[in-house]
Residue frames relative to the residue before (quaternion, step in Angstrom):
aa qw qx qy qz dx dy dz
X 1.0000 0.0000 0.0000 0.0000 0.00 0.00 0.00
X 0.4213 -0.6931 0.5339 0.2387 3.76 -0.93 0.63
X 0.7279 -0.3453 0.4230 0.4147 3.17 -1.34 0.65
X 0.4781 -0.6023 0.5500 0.3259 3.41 -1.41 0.12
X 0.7002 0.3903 -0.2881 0.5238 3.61 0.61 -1.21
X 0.8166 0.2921 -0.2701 0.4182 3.54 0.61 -0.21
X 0.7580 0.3313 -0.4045 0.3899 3.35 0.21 0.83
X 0.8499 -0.4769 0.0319 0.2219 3.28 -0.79 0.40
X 0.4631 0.5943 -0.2789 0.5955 3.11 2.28 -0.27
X 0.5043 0.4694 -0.5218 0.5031 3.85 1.16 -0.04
X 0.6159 0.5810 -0.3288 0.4182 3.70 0.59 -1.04
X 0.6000 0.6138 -0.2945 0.4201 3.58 0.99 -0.72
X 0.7645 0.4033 -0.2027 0.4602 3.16 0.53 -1.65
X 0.5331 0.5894 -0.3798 0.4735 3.69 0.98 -1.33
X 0.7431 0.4561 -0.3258 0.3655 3.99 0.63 -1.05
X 0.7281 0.4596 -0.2822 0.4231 3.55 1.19 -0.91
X 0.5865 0.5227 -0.3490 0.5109 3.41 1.36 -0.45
X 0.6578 0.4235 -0.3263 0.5305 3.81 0.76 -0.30
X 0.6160 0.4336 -0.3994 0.5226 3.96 1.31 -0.25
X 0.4709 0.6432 -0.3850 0.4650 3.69 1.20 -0.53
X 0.6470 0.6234 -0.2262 0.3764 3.54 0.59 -1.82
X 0.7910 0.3186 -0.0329 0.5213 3.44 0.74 -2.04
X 0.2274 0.7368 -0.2953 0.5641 3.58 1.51 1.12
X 0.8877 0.3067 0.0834 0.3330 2.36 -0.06 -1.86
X 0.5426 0.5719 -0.3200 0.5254 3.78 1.60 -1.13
X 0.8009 0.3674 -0.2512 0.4006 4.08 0.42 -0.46
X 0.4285 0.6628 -0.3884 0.4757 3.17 1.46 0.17
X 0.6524 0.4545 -0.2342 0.5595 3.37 1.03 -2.02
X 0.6801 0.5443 -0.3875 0.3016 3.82 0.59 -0.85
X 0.4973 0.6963 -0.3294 0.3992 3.35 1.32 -0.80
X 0.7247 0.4402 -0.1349 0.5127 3.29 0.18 -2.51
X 0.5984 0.5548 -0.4583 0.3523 4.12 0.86 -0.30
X 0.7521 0.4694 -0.0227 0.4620 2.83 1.25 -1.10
X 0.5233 0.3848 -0.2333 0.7236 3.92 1.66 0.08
X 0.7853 0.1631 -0.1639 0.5743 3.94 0.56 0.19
X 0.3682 -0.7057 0.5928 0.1221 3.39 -1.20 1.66
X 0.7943 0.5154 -0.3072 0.0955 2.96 -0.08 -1.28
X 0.7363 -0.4902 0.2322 0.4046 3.48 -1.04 1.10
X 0.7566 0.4871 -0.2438 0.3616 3.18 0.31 -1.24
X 0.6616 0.4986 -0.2613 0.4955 3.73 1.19 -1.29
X 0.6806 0.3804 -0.3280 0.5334 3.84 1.18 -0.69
X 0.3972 0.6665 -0.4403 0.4518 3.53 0.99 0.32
X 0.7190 0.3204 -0.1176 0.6054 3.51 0.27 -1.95
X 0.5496 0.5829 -0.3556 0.4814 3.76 0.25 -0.44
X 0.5394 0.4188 -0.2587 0.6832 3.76 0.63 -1.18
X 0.8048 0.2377 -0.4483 0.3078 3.09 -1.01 -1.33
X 0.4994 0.5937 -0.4235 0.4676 4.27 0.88 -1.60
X 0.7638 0.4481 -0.2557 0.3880 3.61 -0.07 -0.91
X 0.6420 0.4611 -0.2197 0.5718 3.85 0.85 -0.71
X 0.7290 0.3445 -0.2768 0.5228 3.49 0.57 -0.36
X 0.4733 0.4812 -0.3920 0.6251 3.81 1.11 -0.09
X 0.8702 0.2368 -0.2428 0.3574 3.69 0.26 -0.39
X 0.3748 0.5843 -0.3864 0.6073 3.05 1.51 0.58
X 0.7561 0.5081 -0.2139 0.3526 3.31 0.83 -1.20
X 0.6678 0.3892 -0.2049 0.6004 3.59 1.58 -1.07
X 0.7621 0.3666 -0.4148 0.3359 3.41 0.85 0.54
X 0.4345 0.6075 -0.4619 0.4783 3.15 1.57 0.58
X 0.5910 0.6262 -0.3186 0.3963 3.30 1.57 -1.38
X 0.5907 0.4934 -0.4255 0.4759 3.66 0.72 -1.37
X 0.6371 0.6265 -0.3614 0.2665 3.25 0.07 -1.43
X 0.5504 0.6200 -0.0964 0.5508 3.45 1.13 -1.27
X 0.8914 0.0582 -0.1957 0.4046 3.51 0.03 -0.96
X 0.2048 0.8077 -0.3564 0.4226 3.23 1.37 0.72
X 0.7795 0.5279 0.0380 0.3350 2.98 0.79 -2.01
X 0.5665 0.4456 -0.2158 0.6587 2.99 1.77 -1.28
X 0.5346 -0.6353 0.5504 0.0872 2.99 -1.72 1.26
X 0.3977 -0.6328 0.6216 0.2345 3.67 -0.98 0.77
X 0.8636 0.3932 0.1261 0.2892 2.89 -1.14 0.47
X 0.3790 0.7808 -0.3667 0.3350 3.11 1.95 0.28
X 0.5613 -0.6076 0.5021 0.2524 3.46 -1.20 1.97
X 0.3572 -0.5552 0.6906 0.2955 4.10 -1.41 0.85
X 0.4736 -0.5856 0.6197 0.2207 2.75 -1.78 1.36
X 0.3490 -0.7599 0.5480 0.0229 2.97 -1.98 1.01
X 0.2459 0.7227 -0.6102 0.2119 3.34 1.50 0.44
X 0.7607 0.5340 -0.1912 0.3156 3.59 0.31 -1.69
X 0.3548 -0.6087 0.6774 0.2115 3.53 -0.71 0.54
X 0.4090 -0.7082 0.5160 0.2548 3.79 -0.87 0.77
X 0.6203 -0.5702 0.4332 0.3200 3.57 -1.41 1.13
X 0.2000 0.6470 -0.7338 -0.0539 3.73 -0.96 0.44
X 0.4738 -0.5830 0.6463 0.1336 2.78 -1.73 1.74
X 0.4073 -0.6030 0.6257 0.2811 3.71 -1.45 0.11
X 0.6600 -0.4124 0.4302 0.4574 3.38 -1.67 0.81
X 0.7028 0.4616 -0.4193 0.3423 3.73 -0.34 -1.58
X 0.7135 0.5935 -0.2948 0.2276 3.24 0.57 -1.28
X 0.5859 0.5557 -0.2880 0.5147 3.70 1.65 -0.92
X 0.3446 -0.7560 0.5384 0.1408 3.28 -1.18 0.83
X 0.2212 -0.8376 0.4872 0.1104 3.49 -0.27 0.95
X 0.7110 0.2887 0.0838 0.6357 4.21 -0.42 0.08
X 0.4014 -0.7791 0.4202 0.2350 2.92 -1.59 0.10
X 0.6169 -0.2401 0.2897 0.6913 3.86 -0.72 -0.23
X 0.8457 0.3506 -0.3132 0.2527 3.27 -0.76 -1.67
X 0.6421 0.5529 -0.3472 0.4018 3.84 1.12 -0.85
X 0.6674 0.3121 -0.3607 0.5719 3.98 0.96 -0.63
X 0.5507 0.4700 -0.5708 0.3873 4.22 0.54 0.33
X 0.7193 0.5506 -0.2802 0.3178 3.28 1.03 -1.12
X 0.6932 0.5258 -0.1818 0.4582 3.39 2.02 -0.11
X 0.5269 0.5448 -0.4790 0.4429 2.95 1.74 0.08
């Protein structure tokens, strides 16, 4: 199995968490915009400013991460032996003996 940060399922998550992000910013934009009051466009602002702080660290992030990252080749791949695979089940090789 590859690293997490380095293989392509890091790239995944980094993408859904940055679709999550850009979600979320038009939601807060909405309720800014359906609610006057000082205080609610306050928290709203502030909810909203940190979401864009947030999806631009994210981008940043998935930017960085390579497409396409090459499997490492330190490891020689695992081969299992024949004997070792289980074929059928218990009850079908008792019922054959």
């Amino acid at each position: 199995m590859d690293p997490w940060p380095h293989s392509e399922a890091g790239r995944f998550h980094r993408g859904i968490s940055l679709a999550v992000a850009f979600v979320a910013a038009p939601i807060l934009a909405a309720a800014a915009l359906r609610n006057h009051a000082p205080l609610e466009l306050t928290v709203l602002g502030a909810a909203l400013l940190l979401v864009a702080l947030m999806v631009w660290r994210l981008h940043a992030a998935f930017r960085a991460a390579p497409a396409n990252f090459p499997v490492p080749t330190t490891a020689p791949p695992l081969r299992i032996p024949a004997e070792s695979l289980r074929v059928g089940y218990r009850k079908d090789r008792e019922a054959k003996r």
